[in-house]
C-alpha positions in Angstrom: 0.0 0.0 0.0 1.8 3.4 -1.5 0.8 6.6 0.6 1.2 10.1 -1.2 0.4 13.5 -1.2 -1.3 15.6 -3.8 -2.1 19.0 -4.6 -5.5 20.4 -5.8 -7.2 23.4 -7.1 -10.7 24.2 -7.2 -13.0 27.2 -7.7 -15.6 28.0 -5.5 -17.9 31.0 -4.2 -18.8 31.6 -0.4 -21.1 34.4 1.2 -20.3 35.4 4.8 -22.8 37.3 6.3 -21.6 39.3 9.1 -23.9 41.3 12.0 -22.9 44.2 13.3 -23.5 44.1 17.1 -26.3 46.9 17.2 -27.8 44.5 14.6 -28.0 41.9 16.9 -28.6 44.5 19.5 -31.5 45.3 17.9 -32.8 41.9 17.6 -32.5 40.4 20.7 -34.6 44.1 22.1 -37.1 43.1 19.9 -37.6 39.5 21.0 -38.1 40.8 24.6 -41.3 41.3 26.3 -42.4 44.2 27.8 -41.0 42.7 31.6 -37.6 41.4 30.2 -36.7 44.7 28.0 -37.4 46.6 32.0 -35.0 44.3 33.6 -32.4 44.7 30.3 -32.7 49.2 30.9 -31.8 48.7 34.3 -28.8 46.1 33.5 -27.9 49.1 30.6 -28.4 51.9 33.6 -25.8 50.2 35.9 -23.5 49.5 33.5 -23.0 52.1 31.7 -22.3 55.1 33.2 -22.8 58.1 30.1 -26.7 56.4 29.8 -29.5 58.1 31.8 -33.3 58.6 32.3 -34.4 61.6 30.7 -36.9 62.5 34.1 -39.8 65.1 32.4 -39.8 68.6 33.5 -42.3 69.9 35.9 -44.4 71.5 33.0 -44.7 68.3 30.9 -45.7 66.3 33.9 -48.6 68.9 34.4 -49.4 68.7 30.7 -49.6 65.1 30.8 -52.0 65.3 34.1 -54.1 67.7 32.1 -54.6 65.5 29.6 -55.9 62.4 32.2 -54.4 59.6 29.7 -52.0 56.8 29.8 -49.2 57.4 27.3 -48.0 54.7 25.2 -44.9 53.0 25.7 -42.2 55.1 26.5 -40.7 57.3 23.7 -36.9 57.7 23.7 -34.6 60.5 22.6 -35.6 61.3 19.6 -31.4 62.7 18.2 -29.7 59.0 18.8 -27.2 59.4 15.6 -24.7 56.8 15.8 -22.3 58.1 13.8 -21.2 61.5 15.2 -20.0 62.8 17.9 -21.2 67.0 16.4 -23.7 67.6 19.2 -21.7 67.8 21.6 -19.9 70.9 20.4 -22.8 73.1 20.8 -23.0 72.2 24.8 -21.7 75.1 27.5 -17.5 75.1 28.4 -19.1 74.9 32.5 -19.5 71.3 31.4 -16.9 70.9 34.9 -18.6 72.1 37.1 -22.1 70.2 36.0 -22.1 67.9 38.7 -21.4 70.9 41.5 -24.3 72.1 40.1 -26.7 70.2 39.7 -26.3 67.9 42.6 -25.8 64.4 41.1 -24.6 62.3 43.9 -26.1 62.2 46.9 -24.9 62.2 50.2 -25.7 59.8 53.0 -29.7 59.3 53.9 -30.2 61.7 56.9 -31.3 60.0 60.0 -35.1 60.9 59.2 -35.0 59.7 55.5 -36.6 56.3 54.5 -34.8 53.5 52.5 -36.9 53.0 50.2 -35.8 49.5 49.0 -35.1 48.6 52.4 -39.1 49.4 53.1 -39.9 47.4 49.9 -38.0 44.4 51.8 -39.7 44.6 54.6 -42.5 44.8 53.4 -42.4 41.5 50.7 -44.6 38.5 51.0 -41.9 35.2 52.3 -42.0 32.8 49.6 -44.8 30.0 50.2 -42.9 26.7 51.9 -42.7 23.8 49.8 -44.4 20.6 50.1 -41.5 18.4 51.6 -40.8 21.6 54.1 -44.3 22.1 55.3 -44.9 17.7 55.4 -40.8 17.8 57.8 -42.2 20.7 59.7 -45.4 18.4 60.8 -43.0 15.2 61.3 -40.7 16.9 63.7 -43.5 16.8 66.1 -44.7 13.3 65.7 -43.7 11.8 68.6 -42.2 8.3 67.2 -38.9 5.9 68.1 -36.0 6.9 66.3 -35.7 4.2 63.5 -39.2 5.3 62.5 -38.5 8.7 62.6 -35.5 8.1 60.7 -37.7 5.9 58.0 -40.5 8.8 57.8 -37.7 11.4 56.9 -36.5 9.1 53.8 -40.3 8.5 52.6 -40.8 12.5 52.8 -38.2 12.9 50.4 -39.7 10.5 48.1 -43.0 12.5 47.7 -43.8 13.9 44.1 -45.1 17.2 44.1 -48.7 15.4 44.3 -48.3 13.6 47.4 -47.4 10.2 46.2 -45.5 7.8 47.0 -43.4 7.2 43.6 -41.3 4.3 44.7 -42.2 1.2 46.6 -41.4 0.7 50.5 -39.1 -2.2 48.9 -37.0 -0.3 47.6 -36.2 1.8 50.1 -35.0 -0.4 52.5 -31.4 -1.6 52.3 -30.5 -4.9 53.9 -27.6 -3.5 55.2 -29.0 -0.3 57.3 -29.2 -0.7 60.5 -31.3 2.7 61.0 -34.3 1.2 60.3 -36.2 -1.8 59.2 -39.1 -2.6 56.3 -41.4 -2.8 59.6 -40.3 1.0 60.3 -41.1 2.3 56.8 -44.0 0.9 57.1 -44.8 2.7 60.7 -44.0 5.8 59.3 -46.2 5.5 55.9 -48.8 5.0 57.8 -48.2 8.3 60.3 -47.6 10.2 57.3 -50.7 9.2 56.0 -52.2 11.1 58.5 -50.2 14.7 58.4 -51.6 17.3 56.6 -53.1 17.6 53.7 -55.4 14.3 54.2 -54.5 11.9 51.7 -50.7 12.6 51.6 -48.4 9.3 51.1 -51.2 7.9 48.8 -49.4 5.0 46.1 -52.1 5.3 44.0 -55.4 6.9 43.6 -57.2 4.5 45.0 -55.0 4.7 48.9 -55.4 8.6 48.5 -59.3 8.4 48.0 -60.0 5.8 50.5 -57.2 7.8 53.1 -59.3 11.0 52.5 -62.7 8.7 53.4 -61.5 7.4 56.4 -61.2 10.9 57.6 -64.6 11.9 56.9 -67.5 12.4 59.3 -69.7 11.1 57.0 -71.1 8.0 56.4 -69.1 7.0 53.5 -69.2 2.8 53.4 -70.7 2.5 50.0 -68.3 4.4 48.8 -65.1 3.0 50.2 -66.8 -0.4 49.3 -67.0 1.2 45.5 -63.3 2.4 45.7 -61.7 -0.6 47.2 -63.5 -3.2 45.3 -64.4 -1.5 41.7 -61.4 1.0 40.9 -60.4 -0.4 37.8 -63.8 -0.7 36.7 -64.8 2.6 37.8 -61.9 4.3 35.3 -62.7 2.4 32.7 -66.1 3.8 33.1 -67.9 0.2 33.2 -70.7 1.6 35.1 -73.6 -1.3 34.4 -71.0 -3.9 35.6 -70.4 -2.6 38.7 -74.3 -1.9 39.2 -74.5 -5.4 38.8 -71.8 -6.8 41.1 -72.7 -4.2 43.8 -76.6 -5.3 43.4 -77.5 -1.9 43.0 -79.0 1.0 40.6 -76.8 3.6 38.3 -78.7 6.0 40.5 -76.7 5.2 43.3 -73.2 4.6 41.5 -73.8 7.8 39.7 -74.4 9.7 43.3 -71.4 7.7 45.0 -69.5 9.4 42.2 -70.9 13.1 42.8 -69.7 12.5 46.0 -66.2 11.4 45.5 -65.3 14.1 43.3 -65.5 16.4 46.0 -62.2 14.5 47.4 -58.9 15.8 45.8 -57.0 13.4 43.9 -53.8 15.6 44.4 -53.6 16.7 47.7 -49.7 17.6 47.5 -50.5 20.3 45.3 -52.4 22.2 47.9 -49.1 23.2 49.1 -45.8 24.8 47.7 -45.0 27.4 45.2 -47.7 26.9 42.8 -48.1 30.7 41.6 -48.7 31.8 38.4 -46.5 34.0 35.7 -47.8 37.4 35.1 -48.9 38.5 32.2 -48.1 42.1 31.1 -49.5 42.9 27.7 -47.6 44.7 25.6 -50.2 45.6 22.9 -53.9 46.9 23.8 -56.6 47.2 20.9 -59.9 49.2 21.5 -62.8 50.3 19.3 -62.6 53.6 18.1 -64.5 55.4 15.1 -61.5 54.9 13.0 -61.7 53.2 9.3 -60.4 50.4 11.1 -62.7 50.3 14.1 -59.8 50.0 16.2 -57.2 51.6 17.6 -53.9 50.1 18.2 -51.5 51.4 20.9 -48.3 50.1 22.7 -49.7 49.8 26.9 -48.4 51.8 29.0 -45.4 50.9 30.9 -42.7 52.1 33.7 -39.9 52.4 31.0 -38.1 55.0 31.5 -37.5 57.8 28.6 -33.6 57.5 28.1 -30.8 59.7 27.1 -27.1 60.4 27.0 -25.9 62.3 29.6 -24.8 66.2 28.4 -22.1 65.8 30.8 -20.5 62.8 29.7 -20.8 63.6 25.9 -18.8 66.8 26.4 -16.2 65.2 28.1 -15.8 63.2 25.1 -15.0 65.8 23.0 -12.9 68.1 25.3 -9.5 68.3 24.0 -7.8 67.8 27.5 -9.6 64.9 28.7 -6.6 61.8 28.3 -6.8 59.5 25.1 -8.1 56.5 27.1 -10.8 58.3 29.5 -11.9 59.8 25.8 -11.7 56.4 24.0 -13.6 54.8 27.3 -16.5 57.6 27.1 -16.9 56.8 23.2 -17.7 53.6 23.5 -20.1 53.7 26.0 -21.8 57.0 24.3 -22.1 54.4 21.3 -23.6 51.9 23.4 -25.8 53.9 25.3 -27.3 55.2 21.8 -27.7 51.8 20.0 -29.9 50.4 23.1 -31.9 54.0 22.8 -32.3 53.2 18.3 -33.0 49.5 19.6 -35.7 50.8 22.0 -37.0 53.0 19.9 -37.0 50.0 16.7 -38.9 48.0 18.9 -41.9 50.2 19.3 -42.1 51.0 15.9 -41.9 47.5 14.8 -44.3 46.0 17.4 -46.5 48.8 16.5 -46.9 48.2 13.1 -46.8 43.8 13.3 -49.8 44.9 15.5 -51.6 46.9 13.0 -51.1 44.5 10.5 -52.9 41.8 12.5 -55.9 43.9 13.5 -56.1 44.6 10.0 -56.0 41.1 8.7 -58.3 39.5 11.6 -61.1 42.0 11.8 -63.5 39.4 12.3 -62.2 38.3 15.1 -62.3 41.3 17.1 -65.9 41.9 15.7 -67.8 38.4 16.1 -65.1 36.1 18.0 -63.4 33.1 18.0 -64.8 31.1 15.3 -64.4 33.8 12.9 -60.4 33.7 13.2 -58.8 33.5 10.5 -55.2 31.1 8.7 -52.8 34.1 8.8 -49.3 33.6 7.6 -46.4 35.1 9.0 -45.4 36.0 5.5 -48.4 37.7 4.8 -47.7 40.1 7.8 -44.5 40.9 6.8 -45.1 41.2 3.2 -47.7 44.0 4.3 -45.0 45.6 6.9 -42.0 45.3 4.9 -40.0 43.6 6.8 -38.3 40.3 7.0 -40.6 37.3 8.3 -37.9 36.2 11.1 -38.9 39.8 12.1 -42.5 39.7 12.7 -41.3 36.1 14.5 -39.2 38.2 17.0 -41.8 40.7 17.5 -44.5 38.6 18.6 -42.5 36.1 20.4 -43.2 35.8 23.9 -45.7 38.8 23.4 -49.4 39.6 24.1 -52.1 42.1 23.5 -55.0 42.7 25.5 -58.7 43.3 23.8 -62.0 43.1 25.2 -62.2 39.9 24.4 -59.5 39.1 26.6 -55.3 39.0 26.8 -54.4 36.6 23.7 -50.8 35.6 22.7 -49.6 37.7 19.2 -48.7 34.0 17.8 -52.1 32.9 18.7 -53.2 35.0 15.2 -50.6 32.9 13.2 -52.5 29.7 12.1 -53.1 27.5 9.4 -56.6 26.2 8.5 -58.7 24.6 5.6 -61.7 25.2 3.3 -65.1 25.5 4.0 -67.8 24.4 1.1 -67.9 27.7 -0.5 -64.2 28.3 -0.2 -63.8 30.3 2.7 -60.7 29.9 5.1 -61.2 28.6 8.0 -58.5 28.5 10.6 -57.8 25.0 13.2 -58.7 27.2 16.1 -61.8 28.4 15.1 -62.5 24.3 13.8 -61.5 23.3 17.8 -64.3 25.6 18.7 -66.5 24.0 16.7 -65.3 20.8 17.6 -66.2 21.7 21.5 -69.7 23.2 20.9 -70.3 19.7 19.1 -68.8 17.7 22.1 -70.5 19.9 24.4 -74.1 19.7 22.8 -74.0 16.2 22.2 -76.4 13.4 24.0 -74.3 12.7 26.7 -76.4 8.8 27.1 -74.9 8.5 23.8 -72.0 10.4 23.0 -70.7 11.0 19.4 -67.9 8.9 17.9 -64.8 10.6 16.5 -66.3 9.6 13.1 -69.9 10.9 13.8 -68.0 14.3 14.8 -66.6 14.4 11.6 -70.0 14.1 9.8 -71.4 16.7 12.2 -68.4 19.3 11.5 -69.1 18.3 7.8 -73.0 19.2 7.9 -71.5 22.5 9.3 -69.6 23.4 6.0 -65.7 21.9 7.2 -65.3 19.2 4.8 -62.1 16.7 4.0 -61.6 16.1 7.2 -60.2 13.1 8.8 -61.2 10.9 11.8 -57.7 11.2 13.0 -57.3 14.6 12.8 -60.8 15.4 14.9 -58.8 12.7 17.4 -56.0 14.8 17.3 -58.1 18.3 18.5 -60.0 15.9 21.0 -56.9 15.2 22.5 -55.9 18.6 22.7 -58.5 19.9 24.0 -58.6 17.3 26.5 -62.0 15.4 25.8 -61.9 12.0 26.5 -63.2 9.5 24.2 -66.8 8.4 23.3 -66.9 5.9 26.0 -64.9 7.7 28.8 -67.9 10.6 28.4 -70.6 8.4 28.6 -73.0 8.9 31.4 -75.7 6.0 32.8 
């Protein structure tokens, strides 16, 4: 086998594409909701010393009072050239003594002066305790030997956030411990059992409902006789079958099962940090007498109007300041202006992406849900002029509040189908459809995925297939025909 090197030549054509980095500045602004671009000025306030909030004179704040209205989102500077330093030239030569003057930095907080963050502090809920805190909090007063105590700690930290046991007792017990025995894990399930809330330390559905029971005042034996004996049977909905093994009518299966579901199959999440996100719209749309009908606006937030500081940007252009103080002050001046154009981009972007979707799903806004509309991205860009990975950014993570409630932007992005005279018809608006069939239906006898199809068909939606109605079922969380069949 010879080895051998050999020369080549060959002709071929390559594109980079390069970003500058108040291109991608600009971009990443954009994707940011209303909450995150907040937290990204104040990052940009701290860090860089020449940007400032432009705070509005005394006059303007009385105008605005005058005029009783929230402003749109915050308007920036409106001169944010990123190319020229020429400004600056026109500013006064007391540029020195600018800070003297004017007071910027603050002494220490007299003796009858407030913190204000320090107040905020004090005054902030304490976060909520988790499940396996509030559940070791109870077990530390259980009064219990050691070994059990010892064997109650390890099943604690085996709890999901639901309250279940996920692993079996087995399994936690090693041969060689000598802490505690299978007979002391199962001591300590059953004490736990009884800690708050009831039905904690449940293995399955069944243990958690018949726990819950056995804590009752009321007289629940037919029921725990239902739940111990007919479980399976009881999900799978076989309703007749245990009628006839329990010797009884649906009437009473059916009002043993009203009573159970007032019992909470998850008791575990009763407890812990189970808050939800806020939502901060970033776009609100009202009816006006516009050609449109509605008016679109950017909501009114707490960004601040921002600006370079005067005293900073004469500094930078003062002929005795040193080379590297100068060169340091440039930079940041550049900075501070491309996060003011990026600012400022955003809102003009958003603004219009907005417009274009008001535009485009009028009917929406004027008759509801069913009437939404397929809307491609590409159509929205098309009718903004701009790229369609920029309307993506814009609406990402973004949300606009109607009267008809606060609804994702991407929610207005969907595909659809044909009705029979041709008309678009978007997936949404066909899961709507889907659900007022589903909830109209005979529930004695409830509609097959087939028979759905046939019914959305009579409505005008043809070419649709079985699977694809099981696919909406399934996200919208119906069950199947037989799962929603009552006795």
């Amino acid at each position: 086998m010879k080895l051998e090197m050999t020369g080549q030549m060959r002709m071929e054509q390559k594109m980079k594409l390069a970003l500058a980095p108040h291109m991608i500045q600009s971009m990443e602004i954009l994707q940011l909701p209303i909450l995150a671009l907040q937290e990204r000025i104040e990052q940009e306030l701290n860090s860089n010393p020449v940007l400032e909030v432009d705070e509005p004179s005394v006059s303007a704040q009385v105008a605005e009072q005058g005029e009783g209205r929230d402003q749109p989102e915050s308007a920036v500077a409106s001169d944010t050239s990123l190319d020229t330093f020429e400004r600056v030239d026109s500013l006064d030569d007391d540029y020195r003594n600018y800070v003297d003057q004017n007071g910027d930095f603050r002494g220490p907080l007299r003796s009858d002066e407030s913190d204000r963050k320090l107040e905020a502090l004090k005054n902030t809920e304490a976060p909520p305790k988790s499940l396996h805190e509030y559940l070791a909090d109870q077990w530390h007063l259980v009064d219990a030997d050691t070994p059990i105590k010892k064997a109650g700690e390890v099943i604690i930290d085996y709890l999901d956030e639901r309250g279940y046991l996920s692993v079996r007792l087995e399994q936690l017990h090693n041969k060689d411990r000598k802490d505690y025995s299978y007979d002391d894990l199962q001591a300590a399930l059953s004490l736990i059992q009884k800690l708050e809330p009831i039905g904690i330390g449940a293995r399955d559905i069944k243990e958690c409902l018949l726990i819950q029971m056995s804590n009752s005042t009321e007289d629940l034996s037919f029921e725990r006789k239902l739940v111990a004996e007919h479980m399976d049977e009881l999900l799978e909905n076989h309703m007749p079958e245990i009628a006839r093994k329990m010797d009884c009518g649906l009437e009473r299966i059916n009002l043993a099962i009203e009573r159970l579901s007032k019992f909470d199959t998850s008791p575990g999440l009763q407890v812990g940090r189970h808050t939800n996100h806020i939502i901060t719209p970033d776009v609100i749309v009202e009816p006006d007498d516009s050609p449109l009908g509605y008016s679109v606006s950017l909501a009114n937030s707490s960004l601040p109007n921002l600006k370079v500081s005067d005293y900073y940007s004469k500094m930078a252009s003062d002929k005795t300041v040193g080379d590297k103080t100068k060169q340091f002050l440039q930079n940041n001046i550049r900075s501070a202006r491309w996060i003011i154009d990026a600012i400022q981009q955003r809102r003009a972007t958003l603004l219009k992406v907005s417009t274009s979707i008001v535009k485009h799903q009028l009917d929406f806004f004027d008759k509801g849900e069913l009437y939404l509309k397929p809307l491609p991205m590409s159509k929205v860009a098309d009718d903004v002029g701009v790229h369609l990975a920029t309307v993506s950014r814009a609406v990402s993570g973004k949300y606009m509040m109607c009267y008809r409630g606060v609804i994702p932007l991407r929610k207005f992005f969907t595909g659809g189908t044909e009705d029979e005279n041709g008309k678009a018809v978007s997936w949404d608006s066909v899961r709507v459809k889907l659900k007022q069939i589903v909830d109209e239906e005979d529930k004695a006898k409830p509609l097959s995925d087939d028979k759905i199809r046939q019914k959305l068909e009579e409505q005008g939606i043809k070419n649709l297939a079985r699977r694809t109605v099981a696919k909406y079922r399934k996200l919208l969380n119906i069950p199947s025909a037989r799962f929603r069949k009552r006795y």
